[in-house]
C-alpha positions as CSV (number, residue, x, y, z in Angstrom):
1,X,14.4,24.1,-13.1
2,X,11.1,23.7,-12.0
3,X,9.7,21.5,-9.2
4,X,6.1,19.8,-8.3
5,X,4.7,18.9,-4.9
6,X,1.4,16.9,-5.6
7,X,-1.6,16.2,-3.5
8,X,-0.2,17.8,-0.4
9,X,-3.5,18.4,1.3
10,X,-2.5,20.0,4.6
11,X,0.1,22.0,3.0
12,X,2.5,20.6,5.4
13,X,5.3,19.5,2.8
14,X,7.8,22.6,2.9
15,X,7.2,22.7,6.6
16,X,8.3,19.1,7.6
17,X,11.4,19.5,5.7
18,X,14.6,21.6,4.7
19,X,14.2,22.4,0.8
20,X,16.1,25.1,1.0
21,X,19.1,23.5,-0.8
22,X,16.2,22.8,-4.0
23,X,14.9,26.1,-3.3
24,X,18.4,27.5,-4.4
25,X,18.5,26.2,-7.7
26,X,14.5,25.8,-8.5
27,X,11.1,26.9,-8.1
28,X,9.0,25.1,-6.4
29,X,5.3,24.6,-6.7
30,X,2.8,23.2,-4.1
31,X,-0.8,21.6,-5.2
32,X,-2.9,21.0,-2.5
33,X,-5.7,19.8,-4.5
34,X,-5.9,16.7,-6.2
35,X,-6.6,16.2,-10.3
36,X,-7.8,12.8,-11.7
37,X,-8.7,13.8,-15.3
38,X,-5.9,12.6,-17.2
39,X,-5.9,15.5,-19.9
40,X,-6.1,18.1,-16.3
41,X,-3.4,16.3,-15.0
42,X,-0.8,16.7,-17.9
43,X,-1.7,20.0,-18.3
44,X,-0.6,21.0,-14.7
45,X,2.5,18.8,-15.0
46,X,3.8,19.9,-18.7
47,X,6.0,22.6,-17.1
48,X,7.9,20.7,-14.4
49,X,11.0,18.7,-14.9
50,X,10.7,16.9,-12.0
51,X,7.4,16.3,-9.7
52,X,7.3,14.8,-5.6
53,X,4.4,12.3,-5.2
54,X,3.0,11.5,-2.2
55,X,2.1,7.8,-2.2
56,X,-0.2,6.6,-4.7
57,X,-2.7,9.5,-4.6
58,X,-1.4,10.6,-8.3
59,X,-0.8,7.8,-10.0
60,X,1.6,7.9,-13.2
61,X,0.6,6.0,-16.2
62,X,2.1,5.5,-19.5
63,X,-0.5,7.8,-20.9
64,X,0.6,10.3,-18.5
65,X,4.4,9.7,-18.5
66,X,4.3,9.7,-22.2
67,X,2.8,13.4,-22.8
68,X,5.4,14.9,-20.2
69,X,8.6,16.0,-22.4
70,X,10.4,17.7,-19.6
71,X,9.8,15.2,-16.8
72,X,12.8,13.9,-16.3
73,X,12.9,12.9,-12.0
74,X,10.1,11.5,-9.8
75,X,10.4,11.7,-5.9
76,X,8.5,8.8,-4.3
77,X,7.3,8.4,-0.6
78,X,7.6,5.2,0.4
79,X,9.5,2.6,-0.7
80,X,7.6,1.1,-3.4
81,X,4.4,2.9,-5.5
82,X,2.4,0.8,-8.0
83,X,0.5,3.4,-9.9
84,X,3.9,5.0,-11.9
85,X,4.9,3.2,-14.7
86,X,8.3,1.9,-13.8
87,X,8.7,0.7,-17.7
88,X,7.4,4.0,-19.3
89,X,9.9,5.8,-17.0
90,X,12.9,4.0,-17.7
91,X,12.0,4.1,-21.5
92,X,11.9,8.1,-21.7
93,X,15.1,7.9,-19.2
94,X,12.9,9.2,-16.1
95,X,14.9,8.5,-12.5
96,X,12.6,7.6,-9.8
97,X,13.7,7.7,-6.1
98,X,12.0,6.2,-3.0
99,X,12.5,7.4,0.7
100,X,12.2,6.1,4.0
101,X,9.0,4.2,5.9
102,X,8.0,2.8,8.4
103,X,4.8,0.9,9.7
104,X,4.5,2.0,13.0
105,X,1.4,4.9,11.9
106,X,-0.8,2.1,10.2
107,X,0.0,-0.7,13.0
108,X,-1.7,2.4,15.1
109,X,-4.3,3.7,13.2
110,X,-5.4,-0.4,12.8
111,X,-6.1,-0.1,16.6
112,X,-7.5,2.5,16.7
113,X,-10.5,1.8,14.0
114,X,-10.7,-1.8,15.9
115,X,-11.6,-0.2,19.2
116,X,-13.6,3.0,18.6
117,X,-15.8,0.3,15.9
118,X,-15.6,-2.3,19.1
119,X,-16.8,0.9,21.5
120,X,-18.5,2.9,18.8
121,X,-16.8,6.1,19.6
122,X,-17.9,8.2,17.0
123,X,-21.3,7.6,17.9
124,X,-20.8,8.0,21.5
125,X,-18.5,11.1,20.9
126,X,-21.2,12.4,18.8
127,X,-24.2,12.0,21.3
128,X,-22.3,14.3,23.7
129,X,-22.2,17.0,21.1
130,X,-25.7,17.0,20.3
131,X,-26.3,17.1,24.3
132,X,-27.4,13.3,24.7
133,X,-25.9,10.4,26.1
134,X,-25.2,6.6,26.3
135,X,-26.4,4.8,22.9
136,X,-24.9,1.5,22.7
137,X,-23.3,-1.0,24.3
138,X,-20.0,-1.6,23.7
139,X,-18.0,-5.2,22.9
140,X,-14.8,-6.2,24.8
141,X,-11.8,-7.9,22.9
142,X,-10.7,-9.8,25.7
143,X,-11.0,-13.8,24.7
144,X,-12.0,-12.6,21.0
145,X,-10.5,-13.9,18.0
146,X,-8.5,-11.8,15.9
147,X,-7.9,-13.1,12.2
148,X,-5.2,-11.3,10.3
149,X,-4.7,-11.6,6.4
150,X,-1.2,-11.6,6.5
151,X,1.5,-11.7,9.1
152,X,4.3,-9.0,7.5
153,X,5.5,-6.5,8.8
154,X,2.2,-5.1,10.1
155,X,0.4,-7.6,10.7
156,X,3.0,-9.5,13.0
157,X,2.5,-6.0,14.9
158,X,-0.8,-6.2,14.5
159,X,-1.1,-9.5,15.9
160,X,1.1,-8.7,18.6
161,X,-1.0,-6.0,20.1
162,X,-3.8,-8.0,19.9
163,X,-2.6,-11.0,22.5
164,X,-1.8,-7.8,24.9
165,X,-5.5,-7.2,24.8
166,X,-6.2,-10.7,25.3
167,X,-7.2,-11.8,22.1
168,X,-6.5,-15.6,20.1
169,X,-4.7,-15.0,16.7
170,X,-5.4,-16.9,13.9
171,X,-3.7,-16.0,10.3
172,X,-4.2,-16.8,6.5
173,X,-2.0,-15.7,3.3
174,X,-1.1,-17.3,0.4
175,X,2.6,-18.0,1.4
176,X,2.2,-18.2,5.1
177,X,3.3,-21.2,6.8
178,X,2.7,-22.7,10.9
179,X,6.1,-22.3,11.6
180,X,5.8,-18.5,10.4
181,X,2.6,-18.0,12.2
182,X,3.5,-19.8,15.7
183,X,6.2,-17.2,15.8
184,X,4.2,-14.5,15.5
185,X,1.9,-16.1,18.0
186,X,-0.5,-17.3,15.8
187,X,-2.1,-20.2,14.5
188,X,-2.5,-21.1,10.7
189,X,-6.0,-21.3,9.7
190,X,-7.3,-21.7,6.1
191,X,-9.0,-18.8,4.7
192,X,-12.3,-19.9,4.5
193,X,-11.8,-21.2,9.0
194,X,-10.5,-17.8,9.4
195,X,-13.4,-16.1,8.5
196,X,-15.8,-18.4,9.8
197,X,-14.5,-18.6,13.4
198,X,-13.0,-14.1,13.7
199,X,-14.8,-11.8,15.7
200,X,-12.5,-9.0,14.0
201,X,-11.0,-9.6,10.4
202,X,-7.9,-7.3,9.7
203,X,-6.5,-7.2,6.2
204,X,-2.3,-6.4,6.2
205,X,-1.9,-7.5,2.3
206,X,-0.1,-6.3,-0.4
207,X,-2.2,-5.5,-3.5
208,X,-1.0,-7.6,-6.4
209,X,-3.3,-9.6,-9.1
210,X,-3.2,-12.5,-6.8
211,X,-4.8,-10.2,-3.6
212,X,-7.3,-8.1,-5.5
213,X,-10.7,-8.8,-4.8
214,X,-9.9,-11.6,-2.4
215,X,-12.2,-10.6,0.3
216,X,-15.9,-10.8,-1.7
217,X,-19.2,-11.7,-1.3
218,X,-18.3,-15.9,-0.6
219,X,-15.6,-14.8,2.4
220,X,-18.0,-11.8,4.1
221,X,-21.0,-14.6,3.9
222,X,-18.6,-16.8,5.9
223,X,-18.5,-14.1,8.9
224,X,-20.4,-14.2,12.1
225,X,-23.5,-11.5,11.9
226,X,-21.5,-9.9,14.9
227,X,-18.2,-10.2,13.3
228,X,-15.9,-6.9,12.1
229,X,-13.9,-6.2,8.7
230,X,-11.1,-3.8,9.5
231,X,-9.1,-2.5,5.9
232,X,-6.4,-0.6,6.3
233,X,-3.9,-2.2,3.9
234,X,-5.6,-1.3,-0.2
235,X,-9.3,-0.4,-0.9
236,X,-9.5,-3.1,-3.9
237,X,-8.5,-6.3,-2.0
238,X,-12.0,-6.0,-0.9
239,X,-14.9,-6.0,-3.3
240,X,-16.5,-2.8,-2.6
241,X,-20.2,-3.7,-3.6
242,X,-20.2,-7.2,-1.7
243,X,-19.3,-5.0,1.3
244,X,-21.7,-2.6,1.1
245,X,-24.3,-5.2,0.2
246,X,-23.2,-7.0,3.8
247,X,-23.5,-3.8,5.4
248,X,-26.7,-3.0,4.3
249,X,-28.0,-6.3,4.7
250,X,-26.4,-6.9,9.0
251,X,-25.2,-9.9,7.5
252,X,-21.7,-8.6,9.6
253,X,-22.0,-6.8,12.5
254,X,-19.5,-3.5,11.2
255,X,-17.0,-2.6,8.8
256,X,-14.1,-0.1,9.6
257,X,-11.8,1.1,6.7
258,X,-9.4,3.6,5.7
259,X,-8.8,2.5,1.6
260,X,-10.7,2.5,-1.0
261,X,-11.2,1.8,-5.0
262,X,-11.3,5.4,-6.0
263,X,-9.3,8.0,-3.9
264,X,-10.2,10.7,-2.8
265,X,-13.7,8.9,-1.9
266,X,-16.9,10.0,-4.4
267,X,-19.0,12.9,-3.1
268,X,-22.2,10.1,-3.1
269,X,-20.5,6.7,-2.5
270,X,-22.1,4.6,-0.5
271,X,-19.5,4.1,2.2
272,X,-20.6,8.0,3.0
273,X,-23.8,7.0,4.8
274,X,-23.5,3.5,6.1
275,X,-25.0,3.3,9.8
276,X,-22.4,0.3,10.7
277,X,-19.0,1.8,8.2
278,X,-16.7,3.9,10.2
279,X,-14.5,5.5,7.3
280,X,-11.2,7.2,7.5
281,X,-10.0,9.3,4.6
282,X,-6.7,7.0,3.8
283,X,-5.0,8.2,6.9
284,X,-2.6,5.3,7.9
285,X,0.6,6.6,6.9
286,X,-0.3,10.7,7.2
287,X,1.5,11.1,10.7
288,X,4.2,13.9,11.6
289,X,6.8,12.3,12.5
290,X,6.5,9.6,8.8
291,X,5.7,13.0,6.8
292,X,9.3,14.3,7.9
293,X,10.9,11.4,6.7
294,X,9.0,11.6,3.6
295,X,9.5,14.6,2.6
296,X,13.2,14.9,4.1
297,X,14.0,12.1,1.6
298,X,12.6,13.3,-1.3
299,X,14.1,17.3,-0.6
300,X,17.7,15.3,-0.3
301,X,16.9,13.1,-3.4
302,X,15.7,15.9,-5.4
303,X,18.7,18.2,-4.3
304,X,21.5,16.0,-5.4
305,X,19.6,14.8,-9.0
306,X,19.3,18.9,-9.8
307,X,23.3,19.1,-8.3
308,X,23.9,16.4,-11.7
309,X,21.6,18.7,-14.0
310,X,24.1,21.5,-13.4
311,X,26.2,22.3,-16.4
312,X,29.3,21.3,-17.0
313,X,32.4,24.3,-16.0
């Protein structure tokens, strides 16, 4: 039996886990690097019965799915993932197990993009190691509004942090209600008021057909010029080029995000050198204590599926 751990790019998997009981009946193989050629990909994958993703960095297709004869388990962090083919699965009698989550590591990470883009951290940080000092003046969120794009399970947390720091909520999706909002401490706002009146616009979305692209060039020409887009929900619920045109142009003040279109990021994208962008590599969920649960889950999951492989006495 033969076992694949994908993109695990701090090599961290067998360490925030016990394998040992998969280790006793398989070999297990680590990739720390990541392969998006499709014809790459299948050849790393053809000898492995069963593979561990992490998340949505590998996604499986039909095209991939299909040219994988011995594939016959997929370990998934998290509780749902998009980019594998649930139908091509099932149809070549592929199992697929989820594990644990929780939000709490993107709730924080949301924070912390919102106040070292509100304080300009990096740039601060960064004077001090070239030997300089002060460089801009920083903006308070105190009596600021806060517009969240959905009030789940994040963004109700999202939300909540920011009335501690003093800020109004105001809230938009597709299926919120008042009633929903006003418990959450929000108001309901349409989507076009909420990005007219935010000083900080923070996406907590799902990605579906219905929330793809829906942050483009009409909604970021809504925005104050001192206004902030925070992303830390799915790269492609905002259209990439209408943000990097806003950028470029100061028609919004600054753009933090940790998501993008194409993971890992291009080598020359854009979002590399933008003055006003402060970009995180898609680090929301990569936390130590989440990573255990992960990968705890999916050493348990993929234990007891080899334990039903064994053959029969």
């Amino acid at each position: 039996m033969k076992i694949a751990i994908l993109d695990d790019y701090q090599n961290v998997a067998l360490g925030s886990a016990d394998w040992s009981a998969v280790a006793k009946k398989a070999d297990i193989t680590v990739f720390n690097d990541h392969i998006d050629q499709t014809d790459a990909l299948v050849e790393r994958l053809l000898p492995f019965d069963a593979v561990c993703v992490m998340r949505e960095r590998t996604p499986l297709r039909r095209d991939i799915i299909e040219h994988l004869p011995r594939l016959k388990f997929i370990a998934s962090t998290g509780p749902r993932n998009i980019s594998i083919d649930m139908a091509a699965a099932k149809e070549r009698g592929i199992l697929v197990a989820n594990t644990g989550y929780r939000s709490t590591p993107t709730i924080e990470l949301t924070w912390a993009l919102i106040l070292a883009s509100a304080r300009h951290l990096v740039e601060e940080a960064n004077s001090i190691r070239a030997g300089g000092w002060q460089t801009a003046i920083g903006h308070e969120l105190d009596g600021r509004v806060l517009g969240v794009l959905g009030l789940g399970n994040v963004g109700r947390e999202v939300a909540r942090i920011g009335r501690a720091f003093g800020m109004k909520i105001i809230a938009w999706s597709q299926n919120l209600t008042a009633e929903m909002a006003a418990a959450a401490g929000a108001e309901l706002v349409t989507k076009d008021e909420l990005f007219r009146r935010s000083d900080i616009v923070t996406i907590h979305l799902i990605l579906s057909e219905r929330t793809r692209g829906l942050v483009g060039d009409a909604e970021l020409a809504l925005m104050k010029r001192t206004a902030r887009l925070v992303n830390t929900s799915r790269g492609p619920i905002v259209d990439e080029q209408a943000l990097i045109a806003a950028l470029r142009a100061r028609a919004i003040a600054r753009a933090a995000v940790d998501v993008f279109d194409t993971e890992p990021l291009p080598a020359k994208h854009a979002f590399r050198s933008l003055e006003n962008l402060l970009a995180t590599p898609h680090i929301g969920f990569v936390a130590e204590d989440l990573y255990r649960t992960f990968y705890g889950d999916a050493a348990a999951a993929i234990a007891a599926w080899i334990e039903t492989q064994a053959p029969s006495p």
